[in-house]
C-alpha positions as CSV (number, residue, x, y, z in Angstrom):
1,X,8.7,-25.5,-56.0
2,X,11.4,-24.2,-54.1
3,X,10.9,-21.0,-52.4
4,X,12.3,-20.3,-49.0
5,X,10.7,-18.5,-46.6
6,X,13.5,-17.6,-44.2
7,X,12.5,-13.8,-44.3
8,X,8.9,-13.0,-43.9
9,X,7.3,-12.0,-47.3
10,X,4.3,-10.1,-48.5
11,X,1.4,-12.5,-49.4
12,X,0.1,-13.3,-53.2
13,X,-3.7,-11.9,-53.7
14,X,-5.5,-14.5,-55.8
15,X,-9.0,-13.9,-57.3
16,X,-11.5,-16.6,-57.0
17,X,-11.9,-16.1,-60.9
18,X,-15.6,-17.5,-62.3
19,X,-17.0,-19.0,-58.8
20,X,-19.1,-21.9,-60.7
21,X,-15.5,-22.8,-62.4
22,X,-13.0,-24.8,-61.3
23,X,-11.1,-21.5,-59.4
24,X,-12.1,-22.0,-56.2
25,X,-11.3,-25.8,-56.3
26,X,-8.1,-25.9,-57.6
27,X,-7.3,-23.0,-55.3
28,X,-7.3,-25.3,-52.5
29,X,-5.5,-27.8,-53.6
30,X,-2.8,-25.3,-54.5
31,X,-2.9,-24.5,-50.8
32,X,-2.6,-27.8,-49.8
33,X,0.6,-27.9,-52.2
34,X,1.8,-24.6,-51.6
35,X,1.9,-25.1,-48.1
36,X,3.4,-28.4,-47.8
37,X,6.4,-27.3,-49.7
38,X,6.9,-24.1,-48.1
39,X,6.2,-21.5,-50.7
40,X,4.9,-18.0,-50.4
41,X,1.3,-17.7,-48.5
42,X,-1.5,-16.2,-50.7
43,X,-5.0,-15.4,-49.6
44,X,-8.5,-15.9,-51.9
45,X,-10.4,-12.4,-52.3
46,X,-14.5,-14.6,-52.5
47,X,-17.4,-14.5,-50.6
48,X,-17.4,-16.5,-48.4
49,X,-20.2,-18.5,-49.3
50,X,-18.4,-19.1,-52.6
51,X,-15.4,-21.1,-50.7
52,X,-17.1,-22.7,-48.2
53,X,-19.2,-24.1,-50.8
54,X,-16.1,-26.0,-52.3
55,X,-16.3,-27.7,-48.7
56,X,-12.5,-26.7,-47.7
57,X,-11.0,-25.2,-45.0
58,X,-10.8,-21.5,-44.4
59,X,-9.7,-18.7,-42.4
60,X,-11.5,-15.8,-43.4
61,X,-9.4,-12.3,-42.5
62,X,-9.8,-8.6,-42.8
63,X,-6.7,-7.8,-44.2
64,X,-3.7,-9.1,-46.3
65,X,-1.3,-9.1,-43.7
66,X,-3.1,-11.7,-41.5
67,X,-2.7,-14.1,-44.8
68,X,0.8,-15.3,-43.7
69,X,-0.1,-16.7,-39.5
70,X,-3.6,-17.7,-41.3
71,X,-2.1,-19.8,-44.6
72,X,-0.4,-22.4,-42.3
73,X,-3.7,-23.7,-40.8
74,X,-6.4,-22.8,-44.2
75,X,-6.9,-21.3,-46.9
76,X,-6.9,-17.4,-46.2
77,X,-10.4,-15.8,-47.4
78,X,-10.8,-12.0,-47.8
79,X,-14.5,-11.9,-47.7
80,X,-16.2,-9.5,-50.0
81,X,-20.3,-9.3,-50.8
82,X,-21.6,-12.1,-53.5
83,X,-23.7,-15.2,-53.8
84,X,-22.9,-18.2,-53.3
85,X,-22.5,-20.1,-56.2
86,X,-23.0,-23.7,-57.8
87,X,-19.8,-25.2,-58.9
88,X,-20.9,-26.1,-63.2
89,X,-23.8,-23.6,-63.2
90,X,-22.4,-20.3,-64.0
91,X,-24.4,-17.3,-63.0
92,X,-24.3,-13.7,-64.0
93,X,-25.3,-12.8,-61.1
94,X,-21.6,-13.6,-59.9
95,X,-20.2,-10.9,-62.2
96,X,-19.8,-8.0,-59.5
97,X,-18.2,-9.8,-57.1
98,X,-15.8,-11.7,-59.8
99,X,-14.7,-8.1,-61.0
100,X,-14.8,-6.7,-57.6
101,X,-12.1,-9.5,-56.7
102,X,-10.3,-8.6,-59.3
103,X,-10.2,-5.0,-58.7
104,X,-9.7,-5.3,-55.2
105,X,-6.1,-8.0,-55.6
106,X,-5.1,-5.1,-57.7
107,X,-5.6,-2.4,-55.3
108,X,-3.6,-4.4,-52.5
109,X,-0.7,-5.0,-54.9
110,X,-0.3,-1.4,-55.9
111,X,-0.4,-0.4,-52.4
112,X,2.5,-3.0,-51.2
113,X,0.1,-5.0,-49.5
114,X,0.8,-8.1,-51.6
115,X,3.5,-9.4,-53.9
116,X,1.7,-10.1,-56.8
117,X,-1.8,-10.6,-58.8
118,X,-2.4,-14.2,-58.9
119,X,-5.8,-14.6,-61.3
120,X,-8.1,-17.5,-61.4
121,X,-9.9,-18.4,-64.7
122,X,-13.2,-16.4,-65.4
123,X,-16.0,-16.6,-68.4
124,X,-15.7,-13.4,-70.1
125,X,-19.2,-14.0,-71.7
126,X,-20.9,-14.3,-68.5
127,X,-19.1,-10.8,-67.3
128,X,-20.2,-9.2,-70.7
129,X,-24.1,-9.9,-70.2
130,X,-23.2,-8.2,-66.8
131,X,-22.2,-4.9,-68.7
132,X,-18.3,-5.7,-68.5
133,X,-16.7,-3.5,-71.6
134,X,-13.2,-4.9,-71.4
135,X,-11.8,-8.2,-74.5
136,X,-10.8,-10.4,-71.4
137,X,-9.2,-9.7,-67.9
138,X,-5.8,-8.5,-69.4
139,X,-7.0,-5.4,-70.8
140,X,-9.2,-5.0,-67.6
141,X,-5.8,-5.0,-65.7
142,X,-4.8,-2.4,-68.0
143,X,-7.5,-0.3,-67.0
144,X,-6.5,-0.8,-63.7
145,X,-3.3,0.4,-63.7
146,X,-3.7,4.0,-65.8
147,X,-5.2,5.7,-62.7
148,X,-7.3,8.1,-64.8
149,X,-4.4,8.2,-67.1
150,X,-3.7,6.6,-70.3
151,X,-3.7,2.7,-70.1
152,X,-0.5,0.6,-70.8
153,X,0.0,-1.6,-73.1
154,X,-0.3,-4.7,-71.7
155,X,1.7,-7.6,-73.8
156,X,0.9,-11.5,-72.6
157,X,3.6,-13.7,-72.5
158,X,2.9,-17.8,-72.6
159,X,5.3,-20.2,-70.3
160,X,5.1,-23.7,-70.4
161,X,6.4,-26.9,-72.0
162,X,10.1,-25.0,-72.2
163,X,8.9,-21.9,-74.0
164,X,8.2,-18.1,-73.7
165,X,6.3,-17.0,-76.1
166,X,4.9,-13.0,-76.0
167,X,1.8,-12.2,-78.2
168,X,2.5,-9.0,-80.1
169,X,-1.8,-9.0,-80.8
170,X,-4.1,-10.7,-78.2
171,X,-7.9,-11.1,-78.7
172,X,-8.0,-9.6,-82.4
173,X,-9.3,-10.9,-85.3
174,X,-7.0,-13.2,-87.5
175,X,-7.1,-10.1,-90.2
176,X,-6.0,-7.2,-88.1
177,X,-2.8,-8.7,-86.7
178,X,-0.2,-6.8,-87.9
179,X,0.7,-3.8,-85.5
180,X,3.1,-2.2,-83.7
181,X,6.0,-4.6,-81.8
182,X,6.3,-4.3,-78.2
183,X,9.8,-6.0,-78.2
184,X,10.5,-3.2,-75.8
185,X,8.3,-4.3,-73.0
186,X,9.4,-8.6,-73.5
187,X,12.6,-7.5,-73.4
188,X,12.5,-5.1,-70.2
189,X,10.5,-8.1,-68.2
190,X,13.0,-10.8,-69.0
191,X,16.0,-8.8,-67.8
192,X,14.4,-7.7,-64.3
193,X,11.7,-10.3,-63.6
194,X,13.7,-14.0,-65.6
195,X,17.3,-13.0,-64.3
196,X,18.4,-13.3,-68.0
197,X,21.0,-10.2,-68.8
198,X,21.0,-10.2,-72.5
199,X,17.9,-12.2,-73.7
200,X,17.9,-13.8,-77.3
201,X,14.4,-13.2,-79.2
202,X,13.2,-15.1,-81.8
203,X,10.5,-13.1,-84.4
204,X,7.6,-15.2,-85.5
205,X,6.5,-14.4,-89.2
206,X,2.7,-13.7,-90.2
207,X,3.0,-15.7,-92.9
208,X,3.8,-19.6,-94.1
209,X,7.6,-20.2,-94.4
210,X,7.4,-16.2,-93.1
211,X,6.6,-15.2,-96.2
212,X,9.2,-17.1,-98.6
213,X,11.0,-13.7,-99.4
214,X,7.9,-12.2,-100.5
215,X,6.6,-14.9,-102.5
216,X,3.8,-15.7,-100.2
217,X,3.2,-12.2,-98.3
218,X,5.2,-9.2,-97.9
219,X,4.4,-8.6,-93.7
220,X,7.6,-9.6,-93.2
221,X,9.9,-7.5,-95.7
222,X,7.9,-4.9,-95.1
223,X,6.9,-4.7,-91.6
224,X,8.6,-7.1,-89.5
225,X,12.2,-7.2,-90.3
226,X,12.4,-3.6,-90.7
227,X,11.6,-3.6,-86.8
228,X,14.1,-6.1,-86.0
229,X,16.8,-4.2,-88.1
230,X,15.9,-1.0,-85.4
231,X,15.7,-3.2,-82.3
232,X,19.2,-4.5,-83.2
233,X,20.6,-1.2,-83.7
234,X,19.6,-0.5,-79.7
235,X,21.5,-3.7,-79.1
236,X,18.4,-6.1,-78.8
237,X,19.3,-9.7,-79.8
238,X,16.7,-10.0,-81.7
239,X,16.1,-12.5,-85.1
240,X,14.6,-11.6,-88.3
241,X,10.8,-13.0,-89.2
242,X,11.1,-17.1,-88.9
243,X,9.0,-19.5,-89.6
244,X,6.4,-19.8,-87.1
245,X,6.5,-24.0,-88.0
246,X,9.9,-24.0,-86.8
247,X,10.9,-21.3,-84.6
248,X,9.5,-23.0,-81.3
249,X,11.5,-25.8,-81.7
250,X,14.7,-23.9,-82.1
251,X,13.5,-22.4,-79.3
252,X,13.4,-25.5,-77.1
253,X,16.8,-26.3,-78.2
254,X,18.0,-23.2,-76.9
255,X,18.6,-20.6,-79.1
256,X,16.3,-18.0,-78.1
257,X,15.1,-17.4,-74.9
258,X,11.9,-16.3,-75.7
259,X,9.4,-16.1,-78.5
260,X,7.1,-13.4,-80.3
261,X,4.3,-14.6,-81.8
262,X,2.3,-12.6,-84.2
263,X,-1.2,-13.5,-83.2
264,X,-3.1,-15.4,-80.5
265,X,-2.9,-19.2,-81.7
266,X,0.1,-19.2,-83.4
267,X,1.6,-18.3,-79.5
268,X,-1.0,-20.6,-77.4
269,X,-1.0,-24.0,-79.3
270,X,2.5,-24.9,-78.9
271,X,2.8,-24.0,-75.2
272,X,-0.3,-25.5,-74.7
273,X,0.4,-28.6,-76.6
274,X,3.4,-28.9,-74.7
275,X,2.0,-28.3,-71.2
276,X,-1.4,-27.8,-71.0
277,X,-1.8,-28.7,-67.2
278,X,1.5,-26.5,-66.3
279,X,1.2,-23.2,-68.5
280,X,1.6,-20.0,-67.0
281,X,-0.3,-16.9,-68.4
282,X,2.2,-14.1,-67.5
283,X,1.1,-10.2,-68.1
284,X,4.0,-7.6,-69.4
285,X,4.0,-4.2,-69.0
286,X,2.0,-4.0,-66.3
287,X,3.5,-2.0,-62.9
288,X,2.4,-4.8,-60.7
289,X,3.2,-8.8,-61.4
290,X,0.2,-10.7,-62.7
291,X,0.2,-14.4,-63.6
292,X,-2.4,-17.0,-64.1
293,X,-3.2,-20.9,-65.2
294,X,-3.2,-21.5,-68.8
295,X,-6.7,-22.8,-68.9
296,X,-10.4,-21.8,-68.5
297,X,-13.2,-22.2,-66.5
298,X,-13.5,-25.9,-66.9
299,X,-17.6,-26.0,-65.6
300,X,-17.3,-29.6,-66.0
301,X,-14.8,-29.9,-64.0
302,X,-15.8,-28.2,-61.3
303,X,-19.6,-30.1,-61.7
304,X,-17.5,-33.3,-60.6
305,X,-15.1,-32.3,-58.4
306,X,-12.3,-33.3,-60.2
307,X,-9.6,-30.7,-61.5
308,X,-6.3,-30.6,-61.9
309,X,-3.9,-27.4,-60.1
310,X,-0.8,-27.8,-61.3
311,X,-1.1,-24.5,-63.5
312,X,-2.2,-22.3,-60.3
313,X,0.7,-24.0,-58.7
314,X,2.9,-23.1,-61.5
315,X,1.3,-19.7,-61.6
316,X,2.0,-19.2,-58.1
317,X,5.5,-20.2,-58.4
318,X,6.3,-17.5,-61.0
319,X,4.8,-15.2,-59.4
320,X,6.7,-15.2,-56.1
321,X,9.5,-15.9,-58.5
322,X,9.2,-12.8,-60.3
323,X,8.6,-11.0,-57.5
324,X,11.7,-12.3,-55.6
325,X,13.5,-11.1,-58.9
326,X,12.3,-7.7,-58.4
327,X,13.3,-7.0,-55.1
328,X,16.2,-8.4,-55.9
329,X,16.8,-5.4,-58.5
330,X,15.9,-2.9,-56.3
C-alpha cells in the first residue's frame, strides 16, 4: 500500500459488518496496518460495546471528520445503539444495528462526508429472520442509492489473484442466468475508477467450450455474441462468448483487462482460488464507491481470535484508490 497523504483527505466509512464475525477483528488489525503505512484514515460505524469487546483500542467520535486527528492514536468508532455481541455466537438481535451501520456509511458518503463505503462481512440469514427483504448487501446498497427513485443496477466486480471479473447475474439461480449485459456500467468504472482508457473485455460463455458453435447450447449464438457484435459497434473492445475454462487465464496473461462472467461461481472460484485472503469485492454502478473483503463471516474465526486482514486491507486500498481516481477526473 502506497497512498500518500500529503493533502488532507476525506476518511473511508467502514461498517462493522456481522458483530459476532470476524469484522470487527480484522478491522483492527487493518488499522494497525493502515496506519503504519500511511494510508487513508477510516472510521468503524459499531456500538461501542461491539468494539470494545474485540479488546482494541478506540476513539469513539461524533462525526466523520474527527476520524483523520483520531485514526493516528485508535481505531475511530462512530457509536450508534446495539448490543454487544459475542465474537462466534451470532445473534439476530444484532440485525438493526448491522443495517443501521450500513445505512448510515452510505448516508455520509453521499453527503461528501467520506470517500468511500468500505463493508465488512455480514450473515444474510441472520438479517433475514430480522425481516431484511434484500438477496445480500449489494442489492441493499442499491436501495440505498434510488432515493425514492428507481434502483440502479448494481453489477459486482471480483479482484484478486490478477483478475477482474464483473458478474453479469449475482445471487440467481443457476437456471435464470441469462439476462441483459451490463457491459455498459464495467466498462464506464474501468475508465474513471482503474485509469485504463480503452479497456479490453473478455465475454464468458454460459455454456461448456461456450457452446461449441451450437452444438452444446445456443446462449451464445443467440444471446451473447449478438450483444458483443452491438458493443463493438459503440467502439467497446469487447470479445465474443469464450470459454469460461480458458478465458481467465488469457486473462492473466494479459489480454483482457477484465472479465464478465455469466453467473456467480463461474466469476468467484477463480479469483478466489487465486487469492482467497486478498480478493476485493468491488460494487459497479453505484454513485458512491463501495468495496469489501472477499470472504464471509468466518464465526470460527472470530471464536478464536485468529483471522486474517489482508482482504480489508486490500479493500481499503481500492477504495482510496478509486476514489483518488475520481477526483482525479473531476
Amino acid at each position: 500500500m502506497s497512498v500518500s497523504m500529503s493533502a488532507p483527505v476525506l476518511p473511508l466509512a467502514m461498517t462493522m459488518g456481522d458483530p459476532a464475525g470476524v469484522g470487527p477483528l480484522i478491522s483492527f488489525k487493518a488499522h494497525e496496518t493502515v496506519k503504519a503505512l500511511g494510508g487513508r484514515p477510516f472510521y468503524v460505524i459499531a456500538p461501542r460495546g461491539v468494539m470494545e469487546a474485540v479488546g482494541g483500542r478506540i476513539a469513539v467520535i461524533q462525526n466523520p471528520s474527527e476520524a483523520g486527528k483520531a485514526f493516528a492514536e485508535a481505531l475511530p468508532v462512530l457509536d450508534i445503539p446495539g448490543l454487544p455481541a459475542s465474537p462466534g455466537k451470532p445473534d439476530p438481535a444484532s440485525a438493526p444495528a448491522v443495517i443501521e451501520s450500513i445505512r448510515l456509511a452510505v448516508e455520509h458518503t453521499r453527503a461528501g462526508k467520506a470517500a468511500a463505503v468500505v463493508t465488512n462481512p455480514i450473515a444474510k440469514a441472520l438479517l433475514y429472520r430480522a425481516g431484511f427483504k434484500h438477496p445480500g448487501h449489494t442489492e441493499y446498497l442499491a436501495e440505498l442509492a434510488a432515493d425514492g427513485g428507481a434502483a440502479p443496477r448494481p453489477v459486482m466486480m471480483l479482484a484478486g489473484g490478477g483478475l477482474r471479473v464483473a458478474l453479469t447475474t449475482i445471487h440467481r439461480p443457476l437456471a435464470s442466468v441469462i439476462p441483459s449485459l451490463s457491459t455498459n456500467l464495467i466498462v464506464g468504472a474501468l475508465r474513471r475508477d482503474f485509469g485504463i482508457a480503452r479497456p479490453r473485455i473478455g465475454l464468458c460463455g454460459v455454456n461448456p467450450h461456450a457452446g461449441e458453435d451450437g452444438e452444446i447450447g445456443r446462449e451464445e449464438i443467440e444471446i451473447i455474441n449478438p450483444a458483443a457484435v452491438k458493443l463493438r459497434a459503440r467502439t467497446i473492445d469487447i470479445s465474443d462468448a469464450r470459454p469460461s475454462d480458458t478465458i481467465f487465464h488469457e486473462a492473466r496473461a494479459g489480454r483482457f483487462d477484465a472479465v464478465i462472467a455469466m453467473y456467480h461461481d463461474q466469476g468467484l472460484i477463480p479469483v478466489k482460488t487465486l487469492d482467497m485472503w486478498g480478493g476485493v469485492n468491488v460494487t459497479l454502478g453505484l454513485p458512491f464507491i463501495r468495496t469489501s473483503p472477499d470472504h464471509g463471516v468466518a464465526y470460527d474465526a472470530a471464536a478464536t481470535g485468529v483471522a486474517k486482514a489482508e482482504s480489508l486491507i486490500a479493500a481499503i486500498t481500492m477504495a482510496d484508490q478509486m476514489a483518488r481516481a475520481r477526483a482525479a477526473a473531476r
